[in-house]
Structure formats: structure tokens, C-alpha cells
C-alpha positions in Angstrom: -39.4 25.5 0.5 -37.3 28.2 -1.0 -34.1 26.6 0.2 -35.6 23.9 -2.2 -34.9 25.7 -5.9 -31.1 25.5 -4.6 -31.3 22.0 -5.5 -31.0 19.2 -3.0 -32.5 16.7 -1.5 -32.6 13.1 -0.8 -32.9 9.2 -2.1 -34.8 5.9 -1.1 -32.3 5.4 1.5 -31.7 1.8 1.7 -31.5 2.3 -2.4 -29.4 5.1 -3.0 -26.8 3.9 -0.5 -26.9 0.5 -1.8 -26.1 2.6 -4.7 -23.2 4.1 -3.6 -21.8 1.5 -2.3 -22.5 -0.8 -5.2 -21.3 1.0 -8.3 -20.6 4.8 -7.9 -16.8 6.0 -8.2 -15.5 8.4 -5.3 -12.5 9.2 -8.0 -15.7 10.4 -10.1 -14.8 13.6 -8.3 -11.6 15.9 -9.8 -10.0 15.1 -5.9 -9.9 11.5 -6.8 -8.6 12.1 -10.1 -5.9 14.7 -8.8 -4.8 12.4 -6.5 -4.4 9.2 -9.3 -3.0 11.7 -11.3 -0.1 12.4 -8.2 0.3 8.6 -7.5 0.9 8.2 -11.6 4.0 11.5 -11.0 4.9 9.4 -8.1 5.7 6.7 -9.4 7.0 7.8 -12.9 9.6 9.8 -10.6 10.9 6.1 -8.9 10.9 4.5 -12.2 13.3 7.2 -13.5 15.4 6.9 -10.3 15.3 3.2 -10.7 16.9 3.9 -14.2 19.2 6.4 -13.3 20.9 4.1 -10.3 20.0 0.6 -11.0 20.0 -1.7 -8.1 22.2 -4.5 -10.3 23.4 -5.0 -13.8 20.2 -7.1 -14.4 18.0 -4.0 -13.8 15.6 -3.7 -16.6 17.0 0.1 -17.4 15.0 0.6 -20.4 11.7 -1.0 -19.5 12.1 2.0 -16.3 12.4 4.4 -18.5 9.5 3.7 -21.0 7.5 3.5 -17.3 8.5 6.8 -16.3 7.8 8.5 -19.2 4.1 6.4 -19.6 3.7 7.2 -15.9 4.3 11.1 -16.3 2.3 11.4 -19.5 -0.5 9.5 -18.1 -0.3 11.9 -15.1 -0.5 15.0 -16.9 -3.6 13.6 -18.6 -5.3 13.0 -15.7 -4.8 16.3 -14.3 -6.0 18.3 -17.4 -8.9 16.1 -17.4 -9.7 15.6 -14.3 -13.2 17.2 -14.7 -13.9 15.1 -17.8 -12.4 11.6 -17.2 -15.5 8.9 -18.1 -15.8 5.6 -16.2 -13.8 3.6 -18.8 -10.9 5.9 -19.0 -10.8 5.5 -15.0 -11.0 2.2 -14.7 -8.7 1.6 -17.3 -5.9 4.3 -15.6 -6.1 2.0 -12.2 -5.6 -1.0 -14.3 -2.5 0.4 -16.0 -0.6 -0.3 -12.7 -1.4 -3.5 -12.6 0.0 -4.1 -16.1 3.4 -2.5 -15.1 3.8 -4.2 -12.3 3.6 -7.4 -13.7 6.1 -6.4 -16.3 8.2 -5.4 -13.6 8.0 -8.4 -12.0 8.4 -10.8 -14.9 11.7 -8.8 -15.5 12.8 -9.0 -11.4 16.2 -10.6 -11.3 15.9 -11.3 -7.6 13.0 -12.1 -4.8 14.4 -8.8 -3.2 12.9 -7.2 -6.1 9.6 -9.1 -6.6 8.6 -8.4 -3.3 9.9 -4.6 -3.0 7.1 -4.3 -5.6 4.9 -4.6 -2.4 4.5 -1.3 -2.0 2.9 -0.6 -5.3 0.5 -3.3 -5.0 -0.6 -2.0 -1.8 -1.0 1.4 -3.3 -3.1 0.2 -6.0 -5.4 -1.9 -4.4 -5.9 0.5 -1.3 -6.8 3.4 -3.8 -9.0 0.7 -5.6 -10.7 0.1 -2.5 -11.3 3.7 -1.8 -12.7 4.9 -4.9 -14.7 1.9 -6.0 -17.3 -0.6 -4.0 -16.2 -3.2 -3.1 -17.2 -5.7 -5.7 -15.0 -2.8 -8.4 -12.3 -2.7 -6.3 -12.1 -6.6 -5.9 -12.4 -6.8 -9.5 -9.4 -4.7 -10.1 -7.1 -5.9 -6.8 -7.9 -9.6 -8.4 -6.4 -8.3 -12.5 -3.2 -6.5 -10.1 -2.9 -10.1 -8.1 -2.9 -12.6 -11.1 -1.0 -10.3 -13.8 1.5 -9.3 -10.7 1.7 -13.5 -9.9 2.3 -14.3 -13.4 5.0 -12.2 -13.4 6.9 -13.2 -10.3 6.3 -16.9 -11.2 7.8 -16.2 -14.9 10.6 -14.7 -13.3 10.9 -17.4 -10.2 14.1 -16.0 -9.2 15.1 -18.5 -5.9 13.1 -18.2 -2.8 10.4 -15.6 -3.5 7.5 -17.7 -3.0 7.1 -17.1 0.7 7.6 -13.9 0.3 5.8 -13.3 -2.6 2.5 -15.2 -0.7 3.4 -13.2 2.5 3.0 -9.8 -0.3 -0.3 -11.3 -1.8 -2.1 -11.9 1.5 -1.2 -8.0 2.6 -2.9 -6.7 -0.3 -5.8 -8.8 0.0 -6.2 -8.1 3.7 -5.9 -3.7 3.6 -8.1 -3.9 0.0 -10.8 -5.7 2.3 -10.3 -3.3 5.7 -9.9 -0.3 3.4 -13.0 -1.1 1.1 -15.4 -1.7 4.4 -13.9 1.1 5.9 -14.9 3.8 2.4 -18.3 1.4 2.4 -19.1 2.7 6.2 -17.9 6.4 5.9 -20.1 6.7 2.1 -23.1 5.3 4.1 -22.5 7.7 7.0 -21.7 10.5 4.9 -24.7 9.7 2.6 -27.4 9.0 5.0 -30.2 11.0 6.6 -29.3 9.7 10.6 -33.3 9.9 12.0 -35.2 8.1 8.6 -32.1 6.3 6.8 -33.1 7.9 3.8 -30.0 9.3 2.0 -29.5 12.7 2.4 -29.4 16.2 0.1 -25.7 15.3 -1.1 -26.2 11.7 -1.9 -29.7 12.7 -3.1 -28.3 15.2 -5.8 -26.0 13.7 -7.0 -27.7 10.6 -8.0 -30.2 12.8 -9.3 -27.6 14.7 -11.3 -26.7 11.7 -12.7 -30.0 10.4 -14.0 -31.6 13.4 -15.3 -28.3 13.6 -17.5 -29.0 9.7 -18.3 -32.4 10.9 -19.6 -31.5 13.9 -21.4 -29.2 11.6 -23.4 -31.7 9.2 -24.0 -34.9 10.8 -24.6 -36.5 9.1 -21.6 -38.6 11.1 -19.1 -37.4 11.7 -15.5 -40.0 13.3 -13.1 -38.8 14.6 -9.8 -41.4 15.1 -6.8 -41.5 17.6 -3.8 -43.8 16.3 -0.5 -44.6 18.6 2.3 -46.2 17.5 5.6 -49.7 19.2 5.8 -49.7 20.1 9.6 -46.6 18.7 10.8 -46.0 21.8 12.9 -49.2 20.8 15.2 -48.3 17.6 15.4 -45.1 18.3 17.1 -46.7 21.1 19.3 -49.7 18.4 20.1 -47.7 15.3 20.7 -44.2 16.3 21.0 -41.0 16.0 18.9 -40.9 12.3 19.4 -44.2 11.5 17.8 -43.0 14.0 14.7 -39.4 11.7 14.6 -41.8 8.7 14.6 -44.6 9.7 11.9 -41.6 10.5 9.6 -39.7 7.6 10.3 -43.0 5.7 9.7 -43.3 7.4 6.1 -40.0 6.6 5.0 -40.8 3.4 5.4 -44.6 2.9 3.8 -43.3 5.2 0.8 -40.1 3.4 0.1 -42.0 -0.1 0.0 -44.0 1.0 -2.7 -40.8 2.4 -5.1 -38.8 0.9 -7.8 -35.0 0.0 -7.3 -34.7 2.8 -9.0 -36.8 5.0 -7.7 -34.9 7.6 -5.1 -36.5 9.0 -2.0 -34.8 11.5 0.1 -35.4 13.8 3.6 -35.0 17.1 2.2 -34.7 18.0 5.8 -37.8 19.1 8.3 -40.9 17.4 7.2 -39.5 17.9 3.2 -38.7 15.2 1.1 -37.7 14.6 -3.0 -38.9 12.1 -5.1 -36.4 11.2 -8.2 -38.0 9.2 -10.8 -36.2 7.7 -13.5 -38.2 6.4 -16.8 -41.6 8.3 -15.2 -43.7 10.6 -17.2 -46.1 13.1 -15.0 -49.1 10.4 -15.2 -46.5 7.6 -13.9 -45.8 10.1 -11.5 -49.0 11.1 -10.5 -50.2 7.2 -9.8 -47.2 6.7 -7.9 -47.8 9.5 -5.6 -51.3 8.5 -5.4 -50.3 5.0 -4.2 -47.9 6.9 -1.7 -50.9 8.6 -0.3 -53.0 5.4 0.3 -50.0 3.9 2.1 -50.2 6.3 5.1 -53.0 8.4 6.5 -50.8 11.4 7.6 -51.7 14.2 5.0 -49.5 16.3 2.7 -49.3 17.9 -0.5 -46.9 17.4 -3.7 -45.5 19.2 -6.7 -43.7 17.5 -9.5 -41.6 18.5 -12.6 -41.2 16.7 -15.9 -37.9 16.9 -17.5 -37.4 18.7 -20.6 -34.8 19.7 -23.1 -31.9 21.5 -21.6 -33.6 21.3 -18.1 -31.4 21.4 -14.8 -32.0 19.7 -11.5 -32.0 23.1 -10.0 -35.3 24.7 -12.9 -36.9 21.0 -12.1 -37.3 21.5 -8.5 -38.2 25.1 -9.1 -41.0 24.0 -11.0 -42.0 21.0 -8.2 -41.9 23.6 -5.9 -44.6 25.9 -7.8 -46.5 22.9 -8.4 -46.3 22.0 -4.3 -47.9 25.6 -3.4 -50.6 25.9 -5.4 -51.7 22.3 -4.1 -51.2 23.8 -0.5 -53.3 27.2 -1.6 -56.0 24.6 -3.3 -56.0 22.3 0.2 -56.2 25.8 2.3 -59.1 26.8 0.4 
């Protein structure tokens, strides 16, 4: 269990995935961020050339310009925050494009130019669909589709409506293929592949995330450590496939008796982590003593109150004390 005080483990699989897929942010990560922050530098850099060589006399010159220059200072921001950007300032950086390109499109002298915004709509709502779950990302591709429509119909330059529709259903079929396939690689990526418990990553960070919940708060958060007493014999008695199957069959009596937000993991071997939001060490202890009546297969537990200033890492430190002396007490 030393590997343990490193800090992972894993969450109520079917939950913590459901998770993931339901509400975390890939573009959380400073990768996600870098990259809006290139897509924002991208497009500043056509805005300017759009202003430097318009297509026509029509070309709204100064609205590019006032683009480029939001684009690249918006940009820079994300860069040199990339390690601090909250969720609001996020979502509110994918909308932005939304808002220019309706702008752009309101101001469109031609169809020719309505629908060479396709492009841009694609980008957004495929990066949407990436970094958000899908009911997010359909949030925002819907704001880019109506602000974007009331746009091009403002403008109604002639013949851009088939076009225009032919644009729309684009967008609205890669947001859908791109958003199941993110969904399918967070869940692979996420998921512990013999119990369907999520795995150390997914595990820590959604642990990460609610001990800082409860430090902010002042609400307890109790994590748990559980070892397999004699799982060793069991797979020297019976065989590996029995071991699979008795762990399997745990996953499954101890995540029937958690909270949505409860989060059981597979540490890996016959380990597994307990994160417990809103639990104080007596919630905890009755919930691990409902755990044991669930399934006769013995083991032995250690658990760790937060407190001020605590880390994931010092909590499972302190589980994993707690876990040995309960083994020394059973060996004795």
C-alpha cells in the first residue's frame, strides 16, 4: 500500500464516469486552454488579413479590425492564465465566437460570405464538443447556431438559405460525432477495464476536486482505503478467475449501497479508495460497516478526515496508517 501515499485511486465507476461525461471540462486542463488560446491567435490573424485585403468594398474593415485585436488580446489572456482560468471565464471565452460570428454575419454583404463563415462554426462547435459533455457542448453549439442564424437572416443577402441550412446541418452533425466520440475515449480512458470502476486518474482527480470543494466550505470529506484480507489464497486456491469474479462481485454490492456522490475506485490489485463528500469519520465508519454486510469476503479499512490545509496525498497517508494497524489488530 505504499504506492498508495502517492495519491491515486479510483471512483464509483458507473458515477464518476457519468461524471465526466456529464459536467467536467477537458479544457479544465492548461492543454485545453493553450489550445483555445491558439484557435483565439488564429483567428485574430484572419480577421486582420481580412482587413488588410478586403474581399469587396462592402467588407466590414473596421468591425475586422476590432476582432483581431479582441481575438489576440483574448488569446494572450488565455495563455497567461491557462493554469487559473475558472469555469465561467471558459465558458464564457467559447461563447465569445459565437458572438463574432454572428456580427460577422449580420454585416456579410454576400451568401459567399455567410457561408465561408462555415469553417468557424465548425471549429467552435467541434472544440465545444471536445471539451465539454455533451449536454455543455449542445448548449453552446445551440447560442453559435441561433446568434450565427440571426445574423445571416438580418443580412439575407440573395440565395444563402440553402447554403446557409446545408452549413447549419454540418455543424450539428460533427458537434454530435465529435461529442460521442470525446464521451467514449473519457470513459475508456477513465475506467478500470475488469470492475468498471473508474480508475486512479479519474479517481484523483475527482477527488482533487471535492476535497478543495470542502476546504472552501467547511464541510467534511472522508476518504477510505480497503484491502482484501486473503486475496492472495484465493487466487492460489481457486485461480485468477475466481479473484476477477470476487472483485467484480464487490464493485458491485459496494457501489449499490453509495451516494451519487459517493466515489469508489480500484486502486489496482485487490485495493480500492473510497471518496466521501459531506462524510464525517462516524458517517464514514457506518457506511463501511454497511459495505461489510453487503458481501462476506473479508477485508480491512483505514480512513482520513479532512482538515485544514490537508492534501489528497497527507489524507491517504493517513488512511493508509489507519488500514495497517486494522490489519496488525485482525492478525492478532
Amino acid at each position: 500500500m505504499e504506492a498508495v501515499t502517492q495519491g491515486c485511486g479510483v471512483s464509483s465507476g458507473r458515477v464518476i464516469l457519468t461524471r465526466m461525461n456529464g459536467g467536467s471540462m477537458l479544457t479544465a486542463r492548461p492543454g485545453g486552454i493553450a489550445l483555445l488560446a491558439l484557435l483565439y491567435a488564429v483567428g485574430a490573424g484572419l480577421c486582420a488579413v481580412g482587413a488588410l485585403v478586403p474581399a469587396s468594398p462592402r467588407t466590414p474593415v473596421v468591425i475586422l479590425w476590432v476582432l483581431a485585436l479582441l481575438g489576440a488580446a483574448v488569446s494572450a489572456l488565455l495563455w497567461l492564465r491557462r493554469d487559473r482560468l475558472g469555469p465561467r471565464a471558459l465558458h464564457a471565452a467559447v461563447a465569445l465566437p459565437s458572438v463574432a460570428i454572428g456580427v460577422l454575419a449580420w454585416r456579410s454583404a454576400t451568401a459567399v460570405g455567410i457561408v465561408g463563415l462555415g469553417p468557424a462554426m465548425v471549429t467552435v462547435a467541434v472544440f465545444a464538443a471536445h471539451s465539454f459533455s455533451r449536454p455543455v457542448a449542445r448548449a453552446h453549439v445551440a447560442l453559435l447556431l441561433t446568434v450565427a442564424t440571426a445574423g445571416a437572416l438580418a443580412a439575407a443577402p440573395a440565395g444563402f438559405f440553402p447554403q446557409w441550412l446545408t452549413t447549419v446541418v454540418t455543424v450539428v452533425v460533427l458537434t454530435e460525432a465529435q461529442a460521442r466520440i470525446s464521451g467514449d475515449l473519457r470513459r475508456a480512458a477513465g475506467t478500470d477495464p475488469l470492475t468498471g470502476l473508474a480508475n486512479r486518474r479519474a479517481w484523483q482527480a475527482a477527488a482533487e476536486r471535492s476535497l478543495a470543494h470542502a476546504l472552501r466550505s467547511g464541510e467534511p470529506f472522508t476518504v477510505a482505503l480497503i484491502d482484501l484480507d486473503g486475496f492472495k489464497a484465493v487466487n492460489d486456491r481457486l485461480g485468477h478467475g475466481a479473484g476477477d469474479t470476487l472483485l467484480q462481485a464487490l464493485a458491485g454490492a459496494w457501489s449499490a449501497e453509495l451516494r451519487l456522490s459517493d466515489l469508489l475506485g480500484r486502486y489496482g490489485g485487490d485495493e480500492f479508495v473510497l471518496s466521501l463528500p459531506d462524510t464525517d469519520a462516524d458517517r464514514a465508519g457506518d457506511l463501511l460497516a454497511r459495505l461489510r454486510s453487503g458481501h462476506p469476503a473479508p477485508w480491512s479499512a483505514g480512513t482520513a478526515t479532512a482538515q485544514p490545509g490537508d492534501t489528497l496525498t497527507e489524507m491517504l497517508m493517513r488512511a493508509d496508517a489507519e488500514l495497517y494497524r486494522a490489519k496488525r489488530d485482525r492478525r492478532s
